[in-house]
MARDRENNU-756636 format. One record per atom (N, C-alpha, C): residue in one letter; x, y, z. Coordinates in steps of 0.05 Angstrom, whole numbers, padded with zeros to 5 digits, always signed. Atoms other than C-alpha are relative to their C-alpha. Example, Ala and Ser with C-alpha at 12.3 -4.5 7.8 and 13.67 -1.06 7.14 Angstrom:
A+00018-00024+00000/A+00246-00090+00156/A+00018+00024+00000/S-00016-00024-00001/S+00273-00021+00143/S-00015+00022+00014/
***
This chain:
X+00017-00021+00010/X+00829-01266-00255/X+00016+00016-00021/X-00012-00012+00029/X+00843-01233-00320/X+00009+00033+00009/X-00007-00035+00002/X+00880-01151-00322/X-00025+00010-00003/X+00012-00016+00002/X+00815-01132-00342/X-00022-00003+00005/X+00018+00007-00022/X+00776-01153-00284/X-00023+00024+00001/X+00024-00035-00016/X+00747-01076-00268/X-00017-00004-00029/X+00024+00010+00027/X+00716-01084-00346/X-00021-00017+00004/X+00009+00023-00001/X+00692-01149-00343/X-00027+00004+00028/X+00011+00001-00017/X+00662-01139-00274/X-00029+00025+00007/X+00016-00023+00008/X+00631-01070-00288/X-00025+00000-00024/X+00013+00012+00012/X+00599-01101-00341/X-00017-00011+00000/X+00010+00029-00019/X+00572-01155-00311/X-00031+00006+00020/X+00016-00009-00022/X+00542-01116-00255/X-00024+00021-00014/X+00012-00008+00022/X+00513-01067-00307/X-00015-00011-00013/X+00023+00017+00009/X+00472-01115-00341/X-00028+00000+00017/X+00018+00019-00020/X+00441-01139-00280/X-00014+00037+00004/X+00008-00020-00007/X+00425-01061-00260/X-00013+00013-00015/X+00014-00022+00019/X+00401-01035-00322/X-00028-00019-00009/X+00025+00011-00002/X+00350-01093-00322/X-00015-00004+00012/X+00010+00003-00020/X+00332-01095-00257/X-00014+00029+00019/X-00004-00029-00022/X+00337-01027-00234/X+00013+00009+00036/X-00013+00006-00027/X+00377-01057-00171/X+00012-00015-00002/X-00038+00020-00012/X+00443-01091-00151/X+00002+00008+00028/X-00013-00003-00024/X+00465-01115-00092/X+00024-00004-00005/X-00032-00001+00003/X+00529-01098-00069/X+00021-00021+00006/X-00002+00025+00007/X+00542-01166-00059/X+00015-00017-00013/X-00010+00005+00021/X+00554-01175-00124/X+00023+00010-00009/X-00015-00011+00005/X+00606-01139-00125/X+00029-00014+00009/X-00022+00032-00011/X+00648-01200-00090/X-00009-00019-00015/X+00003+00041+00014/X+00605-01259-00115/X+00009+00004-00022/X-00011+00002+00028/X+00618-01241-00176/X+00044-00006-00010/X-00034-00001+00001/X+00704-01245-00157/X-00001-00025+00011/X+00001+00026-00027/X+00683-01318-00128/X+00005+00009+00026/X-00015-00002-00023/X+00699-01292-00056/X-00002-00030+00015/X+00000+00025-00006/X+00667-01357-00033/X+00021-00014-00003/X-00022+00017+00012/X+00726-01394-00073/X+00028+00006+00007/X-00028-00016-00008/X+00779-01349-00049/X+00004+00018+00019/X+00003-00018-00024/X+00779-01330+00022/X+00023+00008+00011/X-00020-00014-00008/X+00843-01318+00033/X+00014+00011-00015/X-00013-00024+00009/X+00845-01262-00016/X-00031+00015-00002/X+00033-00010-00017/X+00779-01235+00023/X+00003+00036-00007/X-00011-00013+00002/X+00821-01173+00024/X+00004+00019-00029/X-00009-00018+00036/X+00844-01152-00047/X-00033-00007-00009/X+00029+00004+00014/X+00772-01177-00062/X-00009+00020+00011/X+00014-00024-00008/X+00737-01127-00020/X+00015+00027-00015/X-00013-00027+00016/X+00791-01075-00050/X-00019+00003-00018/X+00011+00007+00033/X+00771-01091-00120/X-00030+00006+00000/X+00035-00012-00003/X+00688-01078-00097/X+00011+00022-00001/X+00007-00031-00008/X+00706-01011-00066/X+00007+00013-00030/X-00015-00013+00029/X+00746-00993-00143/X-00025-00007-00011/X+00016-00001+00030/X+00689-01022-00183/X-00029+00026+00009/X+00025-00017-00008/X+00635-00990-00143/X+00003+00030-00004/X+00000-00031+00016/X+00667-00917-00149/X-00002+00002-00028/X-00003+00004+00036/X+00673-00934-00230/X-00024-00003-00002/X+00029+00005+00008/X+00599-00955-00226/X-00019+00024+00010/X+00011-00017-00013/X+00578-00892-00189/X+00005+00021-00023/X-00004-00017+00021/X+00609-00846-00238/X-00010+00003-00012/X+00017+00002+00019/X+00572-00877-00285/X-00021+00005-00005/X+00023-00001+00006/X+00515-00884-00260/X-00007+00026+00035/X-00007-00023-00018/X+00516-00816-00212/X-00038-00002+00021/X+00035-00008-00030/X+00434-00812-00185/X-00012-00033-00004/X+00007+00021-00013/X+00436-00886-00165/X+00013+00003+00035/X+00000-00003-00031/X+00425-00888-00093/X+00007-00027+00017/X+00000+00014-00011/X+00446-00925-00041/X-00019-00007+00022/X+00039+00002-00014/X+00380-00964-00002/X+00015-00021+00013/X-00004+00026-00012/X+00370-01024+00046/X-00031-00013-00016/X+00019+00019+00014/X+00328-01083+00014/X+00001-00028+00023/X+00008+00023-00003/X+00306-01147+00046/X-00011-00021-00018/X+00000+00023+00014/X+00291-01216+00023/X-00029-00007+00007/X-00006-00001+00028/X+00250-01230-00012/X-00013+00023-00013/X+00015-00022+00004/X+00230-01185-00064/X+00024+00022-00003/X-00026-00023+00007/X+00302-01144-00098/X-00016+00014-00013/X+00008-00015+00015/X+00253-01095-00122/X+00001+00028+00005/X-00009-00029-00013/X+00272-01020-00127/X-00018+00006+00014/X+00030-00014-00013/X+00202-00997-00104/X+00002-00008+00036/X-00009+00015-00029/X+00218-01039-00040/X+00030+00009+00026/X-00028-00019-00008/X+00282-01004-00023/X+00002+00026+00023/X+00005-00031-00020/X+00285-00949+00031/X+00032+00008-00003/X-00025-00006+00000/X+00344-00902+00027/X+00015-00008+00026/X-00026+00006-00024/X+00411-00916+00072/X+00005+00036+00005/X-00012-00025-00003/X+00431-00859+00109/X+00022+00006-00012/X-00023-00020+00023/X+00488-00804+00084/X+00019-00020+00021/X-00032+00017-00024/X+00553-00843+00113/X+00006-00024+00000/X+00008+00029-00001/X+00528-00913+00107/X+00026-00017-00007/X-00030+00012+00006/X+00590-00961+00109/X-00014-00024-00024/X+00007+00014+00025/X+00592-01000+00045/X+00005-00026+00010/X-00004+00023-00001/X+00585-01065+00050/X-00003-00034-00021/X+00000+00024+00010/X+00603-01127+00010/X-00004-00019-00006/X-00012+00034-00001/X+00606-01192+00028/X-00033+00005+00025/X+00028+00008-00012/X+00536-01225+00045/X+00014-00020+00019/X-00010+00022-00026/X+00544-01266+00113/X-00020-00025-00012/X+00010+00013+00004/X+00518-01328+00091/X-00021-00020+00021/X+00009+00008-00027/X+00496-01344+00170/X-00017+00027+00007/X+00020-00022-00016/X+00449-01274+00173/X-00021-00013-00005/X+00031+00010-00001/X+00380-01293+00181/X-00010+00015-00029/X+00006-00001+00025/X+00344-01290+00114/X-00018+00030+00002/X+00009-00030+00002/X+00305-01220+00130/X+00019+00025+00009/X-00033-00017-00007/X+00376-01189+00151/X-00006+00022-00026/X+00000-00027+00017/X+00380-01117+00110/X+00022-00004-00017/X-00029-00003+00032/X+00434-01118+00042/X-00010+00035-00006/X-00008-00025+00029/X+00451-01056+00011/X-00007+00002-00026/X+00009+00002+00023/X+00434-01044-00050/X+00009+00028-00014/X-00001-00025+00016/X+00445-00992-00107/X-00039-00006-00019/X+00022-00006+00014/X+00380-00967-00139/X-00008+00021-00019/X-00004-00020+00030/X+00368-00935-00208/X-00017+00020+00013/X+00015-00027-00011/X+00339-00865-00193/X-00017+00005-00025/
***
């Protein structure tokens, strides 16, 4: 991965949010392959928690929600409580109506 991963990745995730009006946080690994590189599961989750405060800054009255499958549509979103542990990395073994995180344009 290139020095200027947090760019690149902030970027990236940005696109998808400013056209969608939702990202999952998800993306915030798939996008570092975690799949491809599990035994740096670790510095990968780091590297979410850093882009995610950089993308918060940015984008300050996006909220954090839970979303189900199918159907990533903000309108669909119910807020996460205040505290909510951030989470990453999609289990690829949760059952397909399992709850994701999400950020949602306000």
């Amino acid at each position: 991965m290139t020095e200027d991963w947090l760019t690149q990745l902030i970027e990236d995730v940005e696109e998808e949010f400013e056209a969608c009006g939702i990202i999952g946080l998800y993306q915030f690994t798939w996008w570092q392959q975690i799949g491809s590189r599990p035994d740096e599961r670790d510095l990968i989750v780091a590297r979410a928690h850093e882009a995610y405060a950089v993308f918060q800054q940015r984008h300050p009255d996006a909220w954090l929600g839970w979303i189900t499958w199918p159907g990533m549509e903000p309108e669909l979103a119910r807020r996460a409580d205040p505290g909510t542990a951030l989470d990453f990395v999609l289990d690829p073994d949760a059952p397909r109506d399992a709850p994701l995180l999400v950020l949602v344009e306000d």
